[in-house]
VOGU-3710 file (C-alpha; in Angstrom, 3 decimals, decimal comma):
1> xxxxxxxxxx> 66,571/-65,426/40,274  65,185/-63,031/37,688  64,946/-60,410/40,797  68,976/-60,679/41,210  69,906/-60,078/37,404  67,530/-57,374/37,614  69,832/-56,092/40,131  73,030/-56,596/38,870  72,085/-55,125/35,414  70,673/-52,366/37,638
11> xxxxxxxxxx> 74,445/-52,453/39,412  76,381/-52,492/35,879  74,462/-49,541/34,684  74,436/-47,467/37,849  78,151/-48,219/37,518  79,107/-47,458/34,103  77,208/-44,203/34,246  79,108/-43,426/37,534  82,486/-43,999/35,244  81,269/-41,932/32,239
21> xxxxxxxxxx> 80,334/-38,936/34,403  83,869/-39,332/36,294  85,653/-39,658/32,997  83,862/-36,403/31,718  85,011/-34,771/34,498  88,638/-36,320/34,787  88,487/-34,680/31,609  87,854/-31,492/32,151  89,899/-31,380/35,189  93,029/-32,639/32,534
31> xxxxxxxxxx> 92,491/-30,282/30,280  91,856/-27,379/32,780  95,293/-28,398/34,162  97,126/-28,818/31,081  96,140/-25,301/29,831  97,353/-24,042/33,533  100,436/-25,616/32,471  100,915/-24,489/29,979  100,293/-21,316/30,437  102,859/-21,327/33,156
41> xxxxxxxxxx> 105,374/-22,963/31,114  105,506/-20,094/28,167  105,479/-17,492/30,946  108,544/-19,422/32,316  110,181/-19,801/29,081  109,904/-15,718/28,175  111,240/-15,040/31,092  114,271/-17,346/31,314  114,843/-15,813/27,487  114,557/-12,338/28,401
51> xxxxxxxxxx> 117,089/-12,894/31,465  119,699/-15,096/29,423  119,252/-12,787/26,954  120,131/-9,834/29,353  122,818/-12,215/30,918  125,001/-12,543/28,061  124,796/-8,648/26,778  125,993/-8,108/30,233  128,696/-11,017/29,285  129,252/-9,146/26,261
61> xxxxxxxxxx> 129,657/-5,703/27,670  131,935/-7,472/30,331  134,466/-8,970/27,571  134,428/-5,420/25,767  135,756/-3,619/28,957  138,561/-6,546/29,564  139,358/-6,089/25,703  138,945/-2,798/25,826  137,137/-3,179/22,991  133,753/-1,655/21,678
71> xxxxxxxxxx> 132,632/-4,551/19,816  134,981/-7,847/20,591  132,623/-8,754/23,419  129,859/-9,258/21,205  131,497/-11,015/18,462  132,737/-13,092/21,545  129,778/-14,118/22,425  128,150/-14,148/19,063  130,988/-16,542/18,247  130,161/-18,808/20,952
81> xxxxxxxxxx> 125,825/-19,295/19,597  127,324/-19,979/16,598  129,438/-22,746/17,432  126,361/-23,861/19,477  124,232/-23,609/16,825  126,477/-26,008/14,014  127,241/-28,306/16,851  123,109/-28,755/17,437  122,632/-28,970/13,554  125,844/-31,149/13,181
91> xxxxxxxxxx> 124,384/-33,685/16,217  120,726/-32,967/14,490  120,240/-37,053/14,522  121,217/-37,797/18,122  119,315/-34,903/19,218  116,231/-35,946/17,768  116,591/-39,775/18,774  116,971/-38,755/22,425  113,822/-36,135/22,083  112,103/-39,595/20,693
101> xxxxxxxxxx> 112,761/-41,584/23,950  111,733/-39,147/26,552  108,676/-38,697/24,492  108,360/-42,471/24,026  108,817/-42,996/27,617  106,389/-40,640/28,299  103,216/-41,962/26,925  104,742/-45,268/27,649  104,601/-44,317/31,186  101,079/-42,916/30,644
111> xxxxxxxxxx> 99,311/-45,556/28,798  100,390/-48,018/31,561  98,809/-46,205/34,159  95,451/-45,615/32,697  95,572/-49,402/31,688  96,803/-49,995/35,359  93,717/-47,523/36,617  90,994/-49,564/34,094  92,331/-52,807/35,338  91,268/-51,677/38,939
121> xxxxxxxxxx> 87,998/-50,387/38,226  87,482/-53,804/36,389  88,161/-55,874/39,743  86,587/-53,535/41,596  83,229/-54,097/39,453  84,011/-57,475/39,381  84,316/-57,970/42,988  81,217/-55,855/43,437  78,922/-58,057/41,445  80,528/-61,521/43,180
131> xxxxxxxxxx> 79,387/-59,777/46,391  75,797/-58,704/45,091  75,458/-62,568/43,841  76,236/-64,100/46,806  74,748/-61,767/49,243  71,392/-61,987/47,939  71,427/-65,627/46,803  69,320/-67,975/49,059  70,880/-71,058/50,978  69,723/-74,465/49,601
//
C-alpha cells in the first residue's frame, strides 16, 4: 500500500513538473507571438496611414482640378476630418463603451478557455491516478 502512494506522489510530481515546464514554454511561445504581432500590426498600420494619407491628397488634388481651384480641394477634404473629428469627440461616450465590450469580451473569451484548458488537465490527472490505483491494486 505504501509502495502505490509512493507511486502516485511519484505520478503527481512527475506531472506537475511536466505542466510547469509546458507553461514556461507556452509562455515564451505567447510572448514570442505577441511581439510577432505586433510587430506586424504597426507595420500594417504605417502603411495603411501613409496610403490613406496619399489617397486623399490625390482626393484633394482631384476636387481642385473639378473646382478649378488651387486650394478648395484641400479645404474640401480638410473640411470633411474635421467634421469627423467633432462627431468622434461629440460620440466620445458611445465610442468608449463599445471599445469596453470588445475588450471585455475579449478576456472574457480568454479567461474561459484557459479555465476550460485547466479543467482538462485536472480530469486528465484525475483519471490518470484512478487508473494507477486500480491497476496496481491487488484483488482480495
Amino acid at each position: 500500500m505504501l509502495e502505490r502512494l509512493e507511486e502516485i506522489r511519484e505520478n503527481i510530481f512527475r506531472y506537475l513538473e511536466a505542466r510547469i515546464e509546458l507553461f514556461t514554454l507556452e509562455s515564451r511561445g505567447k510572448l514570442e507571438e505577441g511581439v510577432v504581432v505586433a510587430v506586424h500590426g504597426i507595420v500594417l498600420a504605417l502603411l495603411a496611414t501613409m496610403t490613406i494619407i496619399f489617397m486623399f491628397s490625390l482626393l484633394a488634388a482631384y476636387l481642385n482640378e473639378v473646382t478649378n481651384s488651387k486650394y478648395l480641394g484641400f479645404l474640401i477634404v480638410a473640411g470633411f476630418f474635421l467634421l469627423l473629428s467633432v462627431l468622434w469627440i461629440a460620440a466620445k461616450d458611445f465610442f468608449k463603451s463599445k471599445i469596453r465590450v470588445a475588450a471585455y469580451n475579449a478576456i472574457k473569451k480568454s479567461q474561459e478557455k484557459k479555465l476550460d484548458e485547466k479543467s482538462e488537465a485536472v480530469q486528465e490527472l484525475m483519471a490518470q491516478t484512478r487508473s494507477s490505483i486500480s491497476g496496481t491494486e491487488p484483488t482480495q
